[in-house]
matplotlib code that plots the C-alpha trace (Angstrom):
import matplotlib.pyplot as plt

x = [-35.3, -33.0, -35.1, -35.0, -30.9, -30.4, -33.3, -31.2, -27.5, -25.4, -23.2, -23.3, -20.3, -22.4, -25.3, -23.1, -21.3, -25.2, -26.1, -23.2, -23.6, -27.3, -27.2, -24.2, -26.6, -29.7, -28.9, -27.4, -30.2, -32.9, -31.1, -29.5, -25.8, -27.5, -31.0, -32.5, -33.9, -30.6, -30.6, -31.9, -36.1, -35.7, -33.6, -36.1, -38.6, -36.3, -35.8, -39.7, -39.1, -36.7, -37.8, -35.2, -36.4, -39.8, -37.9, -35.4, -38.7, -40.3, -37.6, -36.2, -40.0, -39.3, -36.0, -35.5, -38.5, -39.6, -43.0, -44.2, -44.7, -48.4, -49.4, -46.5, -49.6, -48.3, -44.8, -45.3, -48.0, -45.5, -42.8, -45.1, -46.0, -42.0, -41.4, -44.4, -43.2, -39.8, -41.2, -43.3, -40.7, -37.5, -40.3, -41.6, -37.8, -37.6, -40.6, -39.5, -36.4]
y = [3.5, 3.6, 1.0, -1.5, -1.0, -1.1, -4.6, -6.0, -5.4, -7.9, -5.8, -1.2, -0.9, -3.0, -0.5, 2.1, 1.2, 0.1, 3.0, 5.4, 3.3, 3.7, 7.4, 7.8, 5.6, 7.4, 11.3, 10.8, 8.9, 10.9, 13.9, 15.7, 16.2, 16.5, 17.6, 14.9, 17.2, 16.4, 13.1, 10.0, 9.8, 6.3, 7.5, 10.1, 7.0, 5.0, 7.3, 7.5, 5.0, 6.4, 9.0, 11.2, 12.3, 13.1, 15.5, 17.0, 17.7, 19.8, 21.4, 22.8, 24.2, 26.0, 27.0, 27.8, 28.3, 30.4, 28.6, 28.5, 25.2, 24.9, 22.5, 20.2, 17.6, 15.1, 15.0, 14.9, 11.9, 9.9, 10.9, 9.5, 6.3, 5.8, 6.3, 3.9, 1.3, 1.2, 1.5, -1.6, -3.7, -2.5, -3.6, -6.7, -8.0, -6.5, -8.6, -12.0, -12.4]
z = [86.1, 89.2, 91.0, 88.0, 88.0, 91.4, 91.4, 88.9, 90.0, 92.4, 93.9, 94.7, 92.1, 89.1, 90.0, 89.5, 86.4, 84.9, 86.0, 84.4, 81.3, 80.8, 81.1, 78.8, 76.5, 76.7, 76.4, 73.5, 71.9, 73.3, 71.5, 74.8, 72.4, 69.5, 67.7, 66.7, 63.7, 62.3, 62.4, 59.6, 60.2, 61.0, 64.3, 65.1, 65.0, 67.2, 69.4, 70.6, 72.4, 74.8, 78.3, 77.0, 73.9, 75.1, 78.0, 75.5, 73.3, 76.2, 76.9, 73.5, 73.1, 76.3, 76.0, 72.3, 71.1, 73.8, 74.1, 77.7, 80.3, 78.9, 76.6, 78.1, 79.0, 76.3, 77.5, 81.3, 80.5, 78.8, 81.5, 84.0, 81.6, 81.7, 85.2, 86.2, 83.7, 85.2, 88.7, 88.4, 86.5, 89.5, 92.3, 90.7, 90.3, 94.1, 95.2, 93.7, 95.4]

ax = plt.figure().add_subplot(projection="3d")
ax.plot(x, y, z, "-o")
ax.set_aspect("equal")
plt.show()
């Protein structure tokens, strides 16, 4: 995701300020302040969508529910789904200009 903001950014300080803004955006919608147990389904749906939820989800299984790094296929595939998806769209933008 850092290569697509910094690809996509004019200046260091608008890559840091896109930057700032899209992590203030994402933990809080991937459920990093708050379970997303708690919140409406249709958030919980929404939220699929986002890298965030799908590393708070591992985590909380290890951490709280005491359930070891196995079975943490699922996650790391879609982690690595994410990351490639960002990778290709921040190097594509690199490559056409």
């Amino acid at each position: 995701m850092g290569t697509l903001i910094v690809n996509t950014s004019k200046t260091t300080e608008q890559a840091g300020g896109l930057f700032i803004l899209t992590t203030f955006l994402l933990v809080p919608l991937g459920g990093c302040w708050v379970f997303l147990e708690i919140t409406p389904k249709a958030f919980q749906s929404l939220a699929q969508v986002l890298p965030t939820t799908w590393a708070m989800r591992r985590f909380m299984d290890v951490i709280a529910c005491g359930q070891g790094p196995q079975g943490a296929l699922l996650e790391i595939l879609v982690l690595l789904g994410f990351a490639v998806l960002f990778f290709i769209r921040g190097l594509w933008r690199f490559c056409l200009e």
